[in-house]
C-alpha angles and dihedrals in degrees: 000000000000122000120013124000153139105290102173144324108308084065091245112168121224125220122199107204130165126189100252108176093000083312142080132288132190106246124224095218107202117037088059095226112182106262090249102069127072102213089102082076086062093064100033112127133149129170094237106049126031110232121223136167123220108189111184104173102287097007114088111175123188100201131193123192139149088257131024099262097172106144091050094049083047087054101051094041086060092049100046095042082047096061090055109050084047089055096038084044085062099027112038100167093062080072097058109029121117105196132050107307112217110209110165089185135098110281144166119287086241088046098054087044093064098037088053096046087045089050086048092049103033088244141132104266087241087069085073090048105110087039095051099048095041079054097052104049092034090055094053085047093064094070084068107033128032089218138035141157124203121184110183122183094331099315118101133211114197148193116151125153093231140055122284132213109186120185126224126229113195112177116250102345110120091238089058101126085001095094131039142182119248112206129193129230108268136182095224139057124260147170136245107191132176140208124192142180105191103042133061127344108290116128121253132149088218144062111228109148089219133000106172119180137197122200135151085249117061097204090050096057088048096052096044097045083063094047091049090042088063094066100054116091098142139358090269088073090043088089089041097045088049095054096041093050095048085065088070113103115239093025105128095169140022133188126171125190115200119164101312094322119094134180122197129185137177135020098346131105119218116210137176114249121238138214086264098059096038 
């Protein structure tokens, strides 16, 4: 079954996520479609979660709850995405820049999320855009669903009741879908974000295979995937970039992928991926 589902008697969950666009995307395990493309949405089903897709111009999310709650997710979409054109309307800049962007003034919720992730990674504040989004929907989802699960544009916001293993795909590097994270249960939502170099178009000044974050906040682990991701131009920056993003307040986990060397550091388990989760 592709997705999540029961893999064994201690009740884990498997994800299956491939980088899609330097992020994370949900496999369909067994028809064996090329990463690129989206029709594996089309056949996702599980017996826990009901799949849908909300798809708002440039925003494709790949949402997972325990009802379809469709109408809703297209609603929020609209209103968050909302909030941003209007401000980038006012404030074009805050589109381009590429460094913290510094704003004193009222602004939207979604808005301050990703100004505040930007300031903690060093980052432009569009480099927390997909978490944020997939943050803020997934939050207001909650209300509706104990568990959901919103991957948008490679970037994933997350609250589930069991544990988790997600495997990482990193290009061409020999350790892509060899290694995967394994996640504890937690009460509360969080995000699992990826930068990559190598894969998609997304835009990095380095070239890491994979740097995946988790962090409570979702935008802040997409923001500071990118940031981390900078610093990686071969695996003798793999130990450096490490040190340097577990500095970050708020990062609870780092991985980077370079070549097939890897480094990991804070409160992740890496784990090798089995025939049941490939």
């Amino acid at each position: 079954m592709p997705g999540i589902h029961a893999a064994g008697d201690d009740g884990e969950c498997v994800l299956n996520f491939l980088m899609r666009d330097a992020g994370w995307v949900l496999k369909e395990k067994k028809t064996g479609m090329k990463f690129e493309q989206r029709t594996y949405r089309r056949a996702f089903k599980q017996d826990r979660l009901v799949g849908f897709q909300v798809i708002v111009k440039e925003t494709d999310l790949h949402v997972q709850a325990e009802k379809n709650l469709y109408e809703l997710t297209l609603e929020l979409v609209l209103e968050y995405r909302g909030y941003l054109e209007a401000f980038i309307r006012q404030h074009p800049d805050f589109a381009t820049a590429m460094i913290p962007w510094l704003y004193n003034q009222p602004a939207p919720n979604i808005v301050q999320a990703m100004i505040s992730a930007a300031l903690s990674a060093h980052v432009g504040p569009m480099a927390a855009v997909a978490g944020a989004v997939a943050e803020s929907v997934g939050t207001a989802l909650l209300a509706h669903s104990s568990e959901v699960i919103i991957e948008n544009g490679g970037d994933i916001f997350m609250k589930v009741n069991r544990p988790a293993l997600v495997g990482v795909y990193a290009g061409r590097s020999p350790l892509s879908m060899k290694i995967g994270l394994r996640l504890p249960a937690r009460g509360t939502s969080f995000g699992v974000c990826t930068s990559s170099g190598t894969v998609g178009h997304s835009i990095s000044f380095g070239s890491a295979d994979a740097v995946c974050v988790i962090s409570s906040s979702c935008s802040l682990a997409d923001a500071a995937a990118t940031a981390i991701g900078n610093q990686v131009n071969s695996v003798l920056d793999i130990g450096p970039a490490i040190d340097w993003g577990c500095k970050i307040a708020g990062v609870e986990g780092i991985l980077i992928v370079k070549d097939d060397k890897i480094g990991a550091w804070g409160d992740l388990e890496v784990a090798p991926l089995s025939s049941r989760s490939g």
